[in-house]
N, C-alpha and C positions, 0 to 999 in steps of 0.2 A: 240766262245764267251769266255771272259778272265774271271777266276774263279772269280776276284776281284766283276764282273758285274753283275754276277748269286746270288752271295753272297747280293749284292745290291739290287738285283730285289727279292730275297727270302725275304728279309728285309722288303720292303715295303711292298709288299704282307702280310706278316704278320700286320704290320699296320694298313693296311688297312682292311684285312676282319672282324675285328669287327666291325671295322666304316660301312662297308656293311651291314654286320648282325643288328646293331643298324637302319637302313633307313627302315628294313621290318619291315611294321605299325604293331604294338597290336593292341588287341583286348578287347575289354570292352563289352562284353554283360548282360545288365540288366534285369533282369525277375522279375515280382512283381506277386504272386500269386494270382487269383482274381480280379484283379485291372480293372476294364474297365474303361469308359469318365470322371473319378469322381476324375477329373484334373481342375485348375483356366485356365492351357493352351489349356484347351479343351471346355473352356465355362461354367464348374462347377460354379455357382455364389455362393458357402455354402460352397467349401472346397478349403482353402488356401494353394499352392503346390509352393510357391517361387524358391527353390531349382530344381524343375523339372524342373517348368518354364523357367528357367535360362539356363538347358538344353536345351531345347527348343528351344530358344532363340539363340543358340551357331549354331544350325544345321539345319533341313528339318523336321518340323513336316508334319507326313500324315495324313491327315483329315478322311480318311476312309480305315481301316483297317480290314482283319480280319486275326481272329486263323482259322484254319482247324477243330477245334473240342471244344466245350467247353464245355472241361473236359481236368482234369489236364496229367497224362500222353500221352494222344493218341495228345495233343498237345505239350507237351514237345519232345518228339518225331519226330512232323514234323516240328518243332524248329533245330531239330538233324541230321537229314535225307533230310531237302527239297523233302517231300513228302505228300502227302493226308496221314491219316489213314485208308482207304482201299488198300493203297499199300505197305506202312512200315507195317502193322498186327496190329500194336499194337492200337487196339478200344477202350480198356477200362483198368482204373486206373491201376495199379503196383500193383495187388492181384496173390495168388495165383493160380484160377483157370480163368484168363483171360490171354491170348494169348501177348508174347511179340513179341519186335522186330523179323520181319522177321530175321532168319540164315545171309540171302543174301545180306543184306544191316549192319550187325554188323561193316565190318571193314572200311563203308563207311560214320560211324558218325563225327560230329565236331571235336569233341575232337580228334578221332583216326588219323583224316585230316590232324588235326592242329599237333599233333607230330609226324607224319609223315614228315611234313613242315618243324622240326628243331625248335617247338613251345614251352616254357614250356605251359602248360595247368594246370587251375585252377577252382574247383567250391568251391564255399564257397556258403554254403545254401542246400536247397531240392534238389536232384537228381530224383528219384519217376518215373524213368523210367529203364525196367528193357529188356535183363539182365544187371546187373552193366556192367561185361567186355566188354560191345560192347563202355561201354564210360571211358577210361583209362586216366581217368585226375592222373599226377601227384601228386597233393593237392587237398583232398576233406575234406572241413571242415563242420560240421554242430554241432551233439549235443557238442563236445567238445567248442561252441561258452560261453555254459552257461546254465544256467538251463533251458533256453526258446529258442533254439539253434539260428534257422534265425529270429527271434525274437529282437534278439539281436543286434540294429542296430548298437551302438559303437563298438561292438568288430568284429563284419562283418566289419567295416571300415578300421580298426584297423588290422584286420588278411589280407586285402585284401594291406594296404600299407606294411606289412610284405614282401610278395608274390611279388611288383611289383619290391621290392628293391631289392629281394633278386641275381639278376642275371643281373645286368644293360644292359650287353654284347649281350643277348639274350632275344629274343623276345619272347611277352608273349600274350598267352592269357586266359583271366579270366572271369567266366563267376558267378557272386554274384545273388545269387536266393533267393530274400526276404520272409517270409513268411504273414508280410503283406502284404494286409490287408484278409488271410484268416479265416476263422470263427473256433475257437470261437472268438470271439473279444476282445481284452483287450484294456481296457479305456485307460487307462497309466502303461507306464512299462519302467523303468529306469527313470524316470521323464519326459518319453515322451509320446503325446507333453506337454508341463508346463500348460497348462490351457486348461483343454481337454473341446471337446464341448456336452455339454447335452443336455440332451434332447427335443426337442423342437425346436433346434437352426436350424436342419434341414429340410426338410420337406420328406413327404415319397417320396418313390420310383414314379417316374412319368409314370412308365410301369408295375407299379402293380395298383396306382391310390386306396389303401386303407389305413386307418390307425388306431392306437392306440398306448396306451401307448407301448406296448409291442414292437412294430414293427419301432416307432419313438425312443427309446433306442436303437436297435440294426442299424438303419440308424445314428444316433448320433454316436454310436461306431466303426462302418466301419470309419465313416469320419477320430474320433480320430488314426487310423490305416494308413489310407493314409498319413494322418499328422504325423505320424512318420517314414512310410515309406519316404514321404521327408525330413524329416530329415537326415535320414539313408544316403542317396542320397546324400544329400550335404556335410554330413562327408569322402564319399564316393571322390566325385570328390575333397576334399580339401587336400586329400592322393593320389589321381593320380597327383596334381597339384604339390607337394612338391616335390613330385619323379621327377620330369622335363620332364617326360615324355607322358604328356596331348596334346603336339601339334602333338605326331606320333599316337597315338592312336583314332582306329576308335571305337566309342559307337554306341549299338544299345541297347534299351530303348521300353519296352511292358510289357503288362498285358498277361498272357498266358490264363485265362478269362475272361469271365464279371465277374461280381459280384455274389458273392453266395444267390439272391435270389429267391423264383418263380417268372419263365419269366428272370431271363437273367443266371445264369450259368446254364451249360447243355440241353440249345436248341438250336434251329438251329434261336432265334430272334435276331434282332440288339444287345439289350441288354444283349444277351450270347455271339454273335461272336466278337463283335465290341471291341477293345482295343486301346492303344492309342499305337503308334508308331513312335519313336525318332530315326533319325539319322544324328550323327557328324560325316563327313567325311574330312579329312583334307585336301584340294585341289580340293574337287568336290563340297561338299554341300554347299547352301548359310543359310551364319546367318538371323534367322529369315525367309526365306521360307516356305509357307504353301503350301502345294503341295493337287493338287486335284485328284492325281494318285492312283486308287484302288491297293493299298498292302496288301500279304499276309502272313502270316509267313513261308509261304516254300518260300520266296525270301531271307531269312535269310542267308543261308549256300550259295548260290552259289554267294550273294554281299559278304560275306568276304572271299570266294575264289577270286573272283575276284579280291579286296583289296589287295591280298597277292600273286597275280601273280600265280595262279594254275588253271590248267583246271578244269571248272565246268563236274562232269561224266553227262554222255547222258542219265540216269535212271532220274536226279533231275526233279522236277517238275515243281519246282519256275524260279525266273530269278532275276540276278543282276539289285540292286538299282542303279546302275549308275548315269545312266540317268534322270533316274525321280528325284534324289535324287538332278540331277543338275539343275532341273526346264526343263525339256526335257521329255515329253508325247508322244511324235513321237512316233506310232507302238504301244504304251501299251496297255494293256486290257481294255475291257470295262466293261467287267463284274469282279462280283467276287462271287467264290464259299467257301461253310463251309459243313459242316455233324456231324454226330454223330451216335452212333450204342449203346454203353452202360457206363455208368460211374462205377457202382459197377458190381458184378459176374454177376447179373440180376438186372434188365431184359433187355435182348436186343430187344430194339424198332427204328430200325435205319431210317435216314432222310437223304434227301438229297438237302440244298439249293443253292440259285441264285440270285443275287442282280444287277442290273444294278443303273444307274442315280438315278432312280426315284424309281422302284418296284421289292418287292422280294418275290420270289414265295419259297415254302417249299410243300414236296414233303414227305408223312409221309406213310411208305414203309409196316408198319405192322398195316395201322386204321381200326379199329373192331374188329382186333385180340385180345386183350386185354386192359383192362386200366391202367391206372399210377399214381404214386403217386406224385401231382406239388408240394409237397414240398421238399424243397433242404435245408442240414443242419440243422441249429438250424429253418429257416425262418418259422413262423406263419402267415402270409399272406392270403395266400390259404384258411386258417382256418376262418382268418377272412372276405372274399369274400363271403363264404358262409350263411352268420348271416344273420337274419331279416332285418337289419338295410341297405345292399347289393343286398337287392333280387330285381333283372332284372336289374341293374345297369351292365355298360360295364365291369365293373371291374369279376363280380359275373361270366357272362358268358363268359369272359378270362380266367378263374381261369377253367372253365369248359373243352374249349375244351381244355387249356393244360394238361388233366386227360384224355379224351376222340377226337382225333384229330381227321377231317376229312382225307383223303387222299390228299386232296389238298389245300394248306393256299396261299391266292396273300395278298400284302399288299402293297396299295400307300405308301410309304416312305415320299412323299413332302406333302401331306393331314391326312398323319396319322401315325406321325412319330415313335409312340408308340406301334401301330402294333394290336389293338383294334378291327377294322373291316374286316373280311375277305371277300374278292369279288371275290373268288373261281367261287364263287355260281353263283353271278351275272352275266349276258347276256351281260348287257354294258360293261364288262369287259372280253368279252370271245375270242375276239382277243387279248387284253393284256394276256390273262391269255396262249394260242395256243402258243404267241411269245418266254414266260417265259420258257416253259416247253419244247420247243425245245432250247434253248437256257442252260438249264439245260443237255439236253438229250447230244448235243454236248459237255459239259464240261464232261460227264459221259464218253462219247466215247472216250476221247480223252485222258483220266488220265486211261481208261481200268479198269474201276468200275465193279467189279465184281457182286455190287448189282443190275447190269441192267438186269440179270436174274432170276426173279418171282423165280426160281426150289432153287437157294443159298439160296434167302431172309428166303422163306420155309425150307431150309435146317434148314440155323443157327437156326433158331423160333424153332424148334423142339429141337433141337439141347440144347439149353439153356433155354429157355420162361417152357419148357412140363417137 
């Protein structure tokens, strides 16, 4: 070959491999702390989400979704990993005396994937899973956001079109971890949203079914929080859009829980695992698709490996959104599973759930062993179940056995969506309930749950509870 030719062919090669480099999709993953259905796109009729919507609107909403745990880290985590939190370790919150990521799975987190990949990597907002070096984001921003770090929705917009610009050549991905709408709650902050909603305007929790002033204030104030998380959102994608590069980039868009009250963050009920779940994929998703494919966040990591042309490892749990993402159900699951083991150092009371179509059974691994405290955060709920005014109301004896649980909760999902009546108990229910708990039993076998041996359960209980 004549030098002139080699010289030419060096030439466009060089040309050309950015333009290569530029075709491999970004990534945009969004994470709202706390955030479960208390979306306009998910049916919310009291909280107005335009901007999510709009998201929405652009991709594949899944109608039913869950976290693996709800609780903040041991779901971040399988966010990270495409795994349960009986198989990454990590049970409970980013404390000192609670267990992090397995050794085994450190160098096999998002982040470490993604620049591995030839990715710049980005978090701006809470990290809260630990240890930090298994997740080697190049840019980690948070209290330097501002006095109220992810709080801070314009300058998380603002540091995140920094980020997207800063490298055109190379691909990025960036992963913005809002800290609404978690508790404490602030009404408005930075003048968001401009006309916040008070009190009254909402009504209470419909899966606690009590209320007062006290409790109708802090459902008024989560709302104000969502509403600035979309806000935040839409500043958000108005800085991917100026960048020009909104058409290569895949968003995925979740609550990493329910909501911080008793009865939805940190149980194993709809209202803890259930979050909403956005994704735009550029050439597969359809705009405005509402898909009726059970997803769960260990499908997280191996759909944007897939996105990016890498083998998913044979350890993941989950499974590429492809498919479903393209209105393709062929071969998916039917069921879907959540757990939980402990959110603070103690206590550890773990569970194990199972949701199909219709019914979801829970499976409470330490009942009698001790009781619990059902309230979560600031919420007063609980407290207020218990008054005069509550006594033998559904709400009162809710409030009860989430303090004191049997070993085994069924709940119709389509007769009782709220999760009120347990037919554990019930006879007419004791085939539904047989189907549930094997059906649970094979998801335990099959992820290699260690909790399926009584001698561990007793281990850990000793171990931490004594």
């Amino acid at each position: 070959m004549k030098p002139s030719l080699i010289s030419s062919l060096l030439a466009l090669c060089a040309t050309v491999m950015p333009t290569l480099a530029q075709e491999k999709p970004n990534v945009l993953l969004i994470v709202a702390d706390d955030l479960g259905l208390q979306l306009s796109c998910y049916g919310d009729k009291h909280i107005h989400t335009p901007h999510i919507d709009a998201l929405a609107a652009s991709g594949t909403r899944f109608r039913t979704a869950y976290v693996t745990q709800s609780s903040c880290s041991p779901s971040r985590a399988s966010i990270f990993t495409g795994l349960f939190p009986h198989t990454h370790g990590h049970i409970g919150l980013a404390k000192p005396l609670n267990p992090p990521l397995r050794e085994e799975f450190r160098d096999q987190t998002l982040p470490a994937l993604m620049k591995a990949a030839g990715y710049r990597t980005g978090i701006i907002g809470k990290l809260h899973v630990n240890p930090k070096s298994a997740f080697p984001f190049d840019l980690s921003r948070n209290a330097d956001l501002g006095p109220h770090g992810a709080r801070e929705v314009r300058a998380m917009a603002e540091a995140a079109g920094a980020f997207i610009a800063a490298e055109p050549a190379k691909p990025f991905f960036l992963m913005m971890s809002y800290v609404d709408p978690h508790h404490p709650f602030a009404a408005q902050m930075d003048g968001l949203p401009e006309k916040p909603t008070r009190r009254g305007e909402v009504p209470a929790w419909p899966f606690q079914q009590v209320e007062n002033d006290a409790v109708l204030e802090e459902a008024a104030n989560y709302c104000n929080c969502v509403r600035r998380l979309d806000a935040g959102v839409g500043m958000l994608m108005e800085q991917l859009k100026a960048s020009g590069r909104d058409e290569n980039t895949l968003i995925i868009f979740l609550g990493d829980n329910g909501p911080p009250f008793s009865r939805g963050k940190i149980t194993c009920y709809e209202a803890g695992l259930r979050t909403p779940f956005l994704l735009r994929w550029q050439g597969v998703t359809q705009p405005g698709l509402v898909s009726e494919a059970f997803v769960s966040s260990v499908d997280i990591l191996p759909t944007i490996l897939d996105a990016i042309g890498l083998a998913i490892p044979p350890h993941v749990q989950g499974r590429s959104l492809r498919a479903v993402g393209a209105g393709d159900n062929t071969g998916w699951r039917t069921t879907l599973a959540g757990e939980f083991h402990q959110h603070g150092e103690r206590p550890f009371f773990p569970r194990r759930a199972l949701r199909d179509i219709r019914y979801q059974v829970i499976h409470n691994l330490l009942a009698g062993k001790l009781t619990l405290n059902p309230r979560v955060d600031g919420d007063t709920a609980s407290q207020v179940a218990q008054t005069a005014a509550y006594e033998g109301t559904p709400a009162c004896k809710a409030m009860e056995l989430l303090a004191d649980p049997p070993e085994w909760e069924l709940y119709d999902l389509e007769a009782d969506p709220w999760q009120f009546h347990n037919l554990a108990a019930d006879p007419a229910h004791a085939e539904t309930l047989k189907r549930m708990q094997g059906l649970l039993r094979d998801w335990q076998v099959e992820t290699e749950d260690p909790l399926l041996d009584p001698a561990a359960v007793a281990r850990k209980h000793a171990e931490v509870n004594q």
